[in-house]
C-alpha positions as CSV (number, residue, x, y, z in Angstrom):
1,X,107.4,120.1,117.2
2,X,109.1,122.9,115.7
3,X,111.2,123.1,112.8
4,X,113.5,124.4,110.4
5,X,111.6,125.5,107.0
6,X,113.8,125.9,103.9
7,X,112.5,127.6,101.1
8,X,114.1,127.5,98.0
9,X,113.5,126.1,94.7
10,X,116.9,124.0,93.6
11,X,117.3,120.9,95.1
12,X,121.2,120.1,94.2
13,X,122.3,123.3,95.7
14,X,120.0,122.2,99.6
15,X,121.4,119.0,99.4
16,X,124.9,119.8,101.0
17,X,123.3,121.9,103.9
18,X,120.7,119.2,104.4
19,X,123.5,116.3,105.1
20,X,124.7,119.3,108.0
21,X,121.7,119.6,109.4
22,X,121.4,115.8,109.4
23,X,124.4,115.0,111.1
24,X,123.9,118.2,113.2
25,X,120.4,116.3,114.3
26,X,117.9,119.7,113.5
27,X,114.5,118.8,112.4
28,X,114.0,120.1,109.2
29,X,111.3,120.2,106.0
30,X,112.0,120.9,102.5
31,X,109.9,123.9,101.0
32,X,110.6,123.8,97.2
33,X,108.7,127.2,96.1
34,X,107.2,125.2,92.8
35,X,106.3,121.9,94.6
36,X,105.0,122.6,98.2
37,X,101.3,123.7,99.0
38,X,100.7,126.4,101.8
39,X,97.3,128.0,102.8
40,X,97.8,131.2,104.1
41,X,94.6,131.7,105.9
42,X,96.0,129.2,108.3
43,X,99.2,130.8,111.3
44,X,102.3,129.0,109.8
45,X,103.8,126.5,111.7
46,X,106.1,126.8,114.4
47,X,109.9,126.7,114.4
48,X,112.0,128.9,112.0
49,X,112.5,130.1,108.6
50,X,115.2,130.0,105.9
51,X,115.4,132.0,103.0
52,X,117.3,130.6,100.1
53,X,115.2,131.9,97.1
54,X,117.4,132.4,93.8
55,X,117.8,135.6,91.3
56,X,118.4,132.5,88.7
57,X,115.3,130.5,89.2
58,X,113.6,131.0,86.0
59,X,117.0,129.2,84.7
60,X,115.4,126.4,86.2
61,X,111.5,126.3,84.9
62,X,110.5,127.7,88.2
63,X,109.9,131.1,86.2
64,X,107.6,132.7,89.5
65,X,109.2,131.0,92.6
66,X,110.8,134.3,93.3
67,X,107.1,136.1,93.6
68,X,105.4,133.1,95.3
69,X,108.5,133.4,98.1
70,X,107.5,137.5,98.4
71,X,104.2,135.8,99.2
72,X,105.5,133.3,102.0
73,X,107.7,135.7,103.4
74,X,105.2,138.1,103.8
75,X,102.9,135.9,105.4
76,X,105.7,134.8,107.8
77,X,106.3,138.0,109.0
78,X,102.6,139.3,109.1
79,X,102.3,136.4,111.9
80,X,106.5,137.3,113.7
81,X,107.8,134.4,112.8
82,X,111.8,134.2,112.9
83,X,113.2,134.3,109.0
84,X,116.5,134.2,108.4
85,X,117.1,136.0,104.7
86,X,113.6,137.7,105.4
87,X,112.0,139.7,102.2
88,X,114.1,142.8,102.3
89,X,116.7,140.4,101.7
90,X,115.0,138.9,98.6
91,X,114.4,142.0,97.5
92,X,118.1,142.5,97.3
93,X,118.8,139.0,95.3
94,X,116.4,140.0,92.7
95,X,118.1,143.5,91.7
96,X,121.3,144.8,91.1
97,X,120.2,148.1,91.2
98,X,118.9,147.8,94.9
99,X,122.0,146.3,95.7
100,X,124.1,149.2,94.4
101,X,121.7,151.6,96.0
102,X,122.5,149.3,99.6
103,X,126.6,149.6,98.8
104,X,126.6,153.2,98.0
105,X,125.1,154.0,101.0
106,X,127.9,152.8,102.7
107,X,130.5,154.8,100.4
108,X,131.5,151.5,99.3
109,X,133.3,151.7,95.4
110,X,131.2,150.1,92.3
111,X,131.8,150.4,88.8
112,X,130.2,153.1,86.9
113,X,126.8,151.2,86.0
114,X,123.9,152.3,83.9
115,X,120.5,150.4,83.0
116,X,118.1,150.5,79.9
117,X,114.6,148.7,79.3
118,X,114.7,147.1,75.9
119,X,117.0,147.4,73.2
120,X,116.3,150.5,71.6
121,X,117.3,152.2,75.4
122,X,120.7,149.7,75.2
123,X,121.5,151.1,71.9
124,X,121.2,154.5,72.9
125,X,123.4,154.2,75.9
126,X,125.7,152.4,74.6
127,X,127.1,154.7,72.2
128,X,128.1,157.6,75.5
129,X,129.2,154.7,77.5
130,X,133.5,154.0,78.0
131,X,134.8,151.3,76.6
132,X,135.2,148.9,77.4
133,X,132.2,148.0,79.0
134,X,130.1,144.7,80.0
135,X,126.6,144.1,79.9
136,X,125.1,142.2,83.2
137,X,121.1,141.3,83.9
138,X,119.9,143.3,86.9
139,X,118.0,140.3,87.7
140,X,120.7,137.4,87.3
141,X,122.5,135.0,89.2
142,X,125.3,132.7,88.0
143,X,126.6,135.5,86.1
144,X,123.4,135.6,83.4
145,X,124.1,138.0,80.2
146,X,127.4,139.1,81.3
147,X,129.0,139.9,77.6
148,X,132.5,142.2,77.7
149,X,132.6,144.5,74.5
150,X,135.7,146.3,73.3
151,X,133.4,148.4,70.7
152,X,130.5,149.6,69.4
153,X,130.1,147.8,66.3
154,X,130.5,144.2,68.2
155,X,127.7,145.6,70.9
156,X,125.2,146.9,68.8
157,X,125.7,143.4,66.7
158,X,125.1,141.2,69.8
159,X,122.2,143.5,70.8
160,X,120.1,143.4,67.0
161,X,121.0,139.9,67.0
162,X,119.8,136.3,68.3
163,X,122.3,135.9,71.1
164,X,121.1,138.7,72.4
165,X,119.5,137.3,76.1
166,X,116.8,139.8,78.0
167,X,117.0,139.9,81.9
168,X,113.9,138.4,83.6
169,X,112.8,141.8,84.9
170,X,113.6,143.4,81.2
171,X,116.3,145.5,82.5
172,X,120.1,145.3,81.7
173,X,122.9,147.1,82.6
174,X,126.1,148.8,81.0
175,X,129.0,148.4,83.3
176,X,132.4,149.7,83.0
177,X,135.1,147.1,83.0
178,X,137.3,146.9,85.7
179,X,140.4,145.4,84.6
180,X,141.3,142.8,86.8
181,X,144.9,142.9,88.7
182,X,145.1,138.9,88.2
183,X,142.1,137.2,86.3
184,X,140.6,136.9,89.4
185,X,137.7,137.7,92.0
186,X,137.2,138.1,95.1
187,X,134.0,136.6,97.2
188,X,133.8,137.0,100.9
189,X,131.0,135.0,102.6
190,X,129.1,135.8,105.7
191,X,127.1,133.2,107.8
192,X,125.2,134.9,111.1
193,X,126.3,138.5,110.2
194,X,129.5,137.8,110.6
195,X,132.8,137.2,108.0
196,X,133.3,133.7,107.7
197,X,135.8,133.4,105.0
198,X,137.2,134.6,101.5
199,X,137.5,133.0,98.4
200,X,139.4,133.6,95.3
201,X,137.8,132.7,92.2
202,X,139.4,132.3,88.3
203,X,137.9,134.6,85.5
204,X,140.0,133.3,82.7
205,X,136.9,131.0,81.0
206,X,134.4,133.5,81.7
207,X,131.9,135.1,84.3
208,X,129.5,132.3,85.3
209,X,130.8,131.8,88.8
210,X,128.2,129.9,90.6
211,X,130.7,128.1,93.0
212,X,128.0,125.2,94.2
213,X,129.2,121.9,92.9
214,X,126.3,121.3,90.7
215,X,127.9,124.7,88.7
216,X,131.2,123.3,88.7
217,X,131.0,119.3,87.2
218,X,134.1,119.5,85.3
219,X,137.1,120.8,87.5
220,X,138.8,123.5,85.9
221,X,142.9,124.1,86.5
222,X,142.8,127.5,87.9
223,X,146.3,129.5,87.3
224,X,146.4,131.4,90.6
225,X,146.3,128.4,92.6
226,X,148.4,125.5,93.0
227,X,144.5,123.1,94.0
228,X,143.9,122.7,90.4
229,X,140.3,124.1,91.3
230,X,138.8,127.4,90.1
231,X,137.9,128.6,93.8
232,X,140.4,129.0,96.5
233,X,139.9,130.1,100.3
234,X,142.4,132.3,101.3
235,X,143.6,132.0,104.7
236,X,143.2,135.0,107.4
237,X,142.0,137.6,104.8
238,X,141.8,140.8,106.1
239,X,141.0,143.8,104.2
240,X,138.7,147.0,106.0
241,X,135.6,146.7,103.3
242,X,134.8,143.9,105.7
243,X,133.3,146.3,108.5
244,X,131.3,147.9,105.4
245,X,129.9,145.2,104.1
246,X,128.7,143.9,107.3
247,X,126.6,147.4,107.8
248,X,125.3,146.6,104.5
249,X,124.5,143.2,105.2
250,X,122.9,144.4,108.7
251,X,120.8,147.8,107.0
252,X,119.0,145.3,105.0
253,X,118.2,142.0,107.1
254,X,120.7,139.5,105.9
255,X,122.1,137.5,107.9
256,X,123.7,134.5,105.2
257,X,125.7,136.0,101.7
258,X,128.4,136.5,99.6
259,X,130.1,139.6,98.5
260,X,132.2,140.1,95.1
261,X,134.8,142.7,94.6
262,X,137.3,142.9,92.0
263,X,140.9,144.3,92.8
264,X,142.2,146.7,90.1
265,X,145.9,147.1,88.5
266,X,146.0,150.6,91.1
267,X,145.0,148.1,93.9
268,X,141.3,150.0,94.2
269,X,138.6,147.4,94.8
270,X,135.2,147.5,93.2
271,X,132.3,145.7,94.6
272,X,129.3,144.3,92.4
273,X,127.2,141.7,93.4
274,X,125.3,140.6,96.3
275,X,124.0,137.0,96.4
276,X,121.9,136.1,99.4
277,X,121.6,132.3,98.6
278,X,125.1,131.8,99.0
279,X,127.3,128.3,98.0
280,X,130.0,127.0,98.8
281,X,132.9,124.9,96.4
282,X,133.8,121.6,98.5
283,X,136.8,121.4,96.5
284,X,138.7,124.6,98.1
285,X,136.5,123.7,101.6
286,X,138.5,120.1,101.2
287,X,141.8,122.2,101.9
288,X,140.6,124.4,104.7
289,X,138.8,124.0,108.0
290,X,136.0,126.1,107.7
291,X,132.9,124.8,106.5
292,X,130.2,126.9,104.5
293,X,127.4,124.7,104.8
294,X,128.6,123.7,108.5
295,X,128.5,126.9,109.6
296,X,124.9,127.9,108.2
297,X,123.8,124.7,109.7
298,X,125.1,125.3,113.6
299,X,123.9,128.8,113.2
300,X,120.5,128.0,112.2
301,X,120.2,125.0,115.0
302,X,121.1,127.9,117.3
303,X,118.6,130.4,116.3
304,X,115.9,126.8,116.2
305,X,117.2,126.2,119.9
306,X,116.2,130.2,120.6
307,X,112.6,130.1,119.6
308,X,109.6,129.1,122.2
């Protein structure tokens, strides 16, 4: 019988799309990257295939899940099966660099963003670059080693010091700071290719804005909302970086993600992160009738439906 495969390696962030696909009655099996076994001399099995590898993993103790996945997804496509989130997408999750390179093609706005190997390169950098400036992991994910320095002296102190946290790849990157017209984000999610919704998210604690429930266990009063929840859909958001991001999205094979601008005092926006395995906040998705995880799951019972 075929099946939907979902690869991934966190099980609290599956769980909400697995009670979808439940009630949505699609035959599924759980491939966590540093539990399941798979012989690759054998042709995989038949059904469909759903990438939701993390940037973040090592966060987790599953330090190589992201290079074992390369694997798997190679091996799928070396035999046609259909992958949703195939490897140029993971490529994409595991560098902010790539995913720059992917936005400017598109003449799509980022801020001005450098990267240095090790500290001494950091230092170096750091002492051209405007203030003020954050530093960000180019392989990251819940908003890993994002630090916003006014100055020198306070940089070159968190960089000599024991705060200071390497990216998993060993590359970092200076970014200039775009100040915020509220102390907020936007993320706009896309399920099939296409815009499903926006949300608004709060910056006013800080930068780690993993919106799955698992990220979020203490429920945070958020002053651009009246929900008393740091993320907030907005209703019929419109804006014509939409239409770029979906070429962006299509150039590179992904097909599920979320998009993060920021909206300057001038009303420019800035665009800076890509993150292929998307989640959803079922706080804001409790005041609003669209459906993250429901839409990934009727979309990927569709494409099941598709296959022979």
């Amino acid at each position: 019988m075929k099946k939907l495969f979902i690869i991934h390696e966190n099980d609290e962030w599956v769980e909400p799309l697995l009670v979808q696909l439940l009630n949505l009655q699609v035959p599924f099996e759980d491939w966590h990257m540093d539990k399941v076994s798979i012989n690759t001399l054998n042709d995989p099995p038949l059904g469909i295939f759903y990438n939701r590898m993390s940037a973040s993993s090592h966060t987790r103790g599953h330090q190589y899940a992201p290079e074992y996945t390369a694997v798997v997804l190679n091996w799928l496509e070396s035999h046609n099966r259909r992958v949703i989130n195939n490897s140029r997408a993971l490529i994409l999750e595991l560098s902010k660099s790539m995913q720059y390179n992917e936005l400017q093609k598109e003449g799509i706005k980022m801020p001005n963003t450098v990267y240095a190997r090790g500290k001494g390169q950091l230092l170096n950098l750091g002492q051209n670059f405007k203030f003020p400036f954050l530093t960000k992991h180019n392989r990251a994910g819940r908003g890993l080693g994002i630090r916003l320095f006014y100055d020198y002296s306070s940089f070159k102190q968190y960089i000599t010091g024991d705060e200071f946290e390497d990216s998993r790849d060993g590359i970092t990157l200076l970014q200039e700071y775009i100040k915020p017209k509220t102390d907020t984000i936007i993320r706009t999610e896309f399920v099939d290719s296409q815009f499903l919704y926006a949300v608004q998210v709060d910056t006013s604690k800080g930068f780690e804005l993993c919106p799955a429930d698992a990220c979020n266990v203490e429920e945070e009063y958020c002053p651009a909302n009246t929900t008393g929840n740091k993320f907030m859909i907005l209703e019929n958001f419109s804006n014509p970086i939409l239409e770029q991001y979906k070429k962006v999205l299509k150039n590179n094979n992904v097909e599920i993600a979320g998009i993060e601008f920021v909206e300057d005092r001038n009303g420019q926006l800035y665009t800076y992160d890509i993150n292929t395995n998307t989640n959803y906040n079922s706080v804001a998705e409790n005041l609003s009738n669209l459906k993250g995880m429901g839409a990934i799951a009727n979309f990927l019972k569709k494409e099941l439906e598709k296959t022979n």
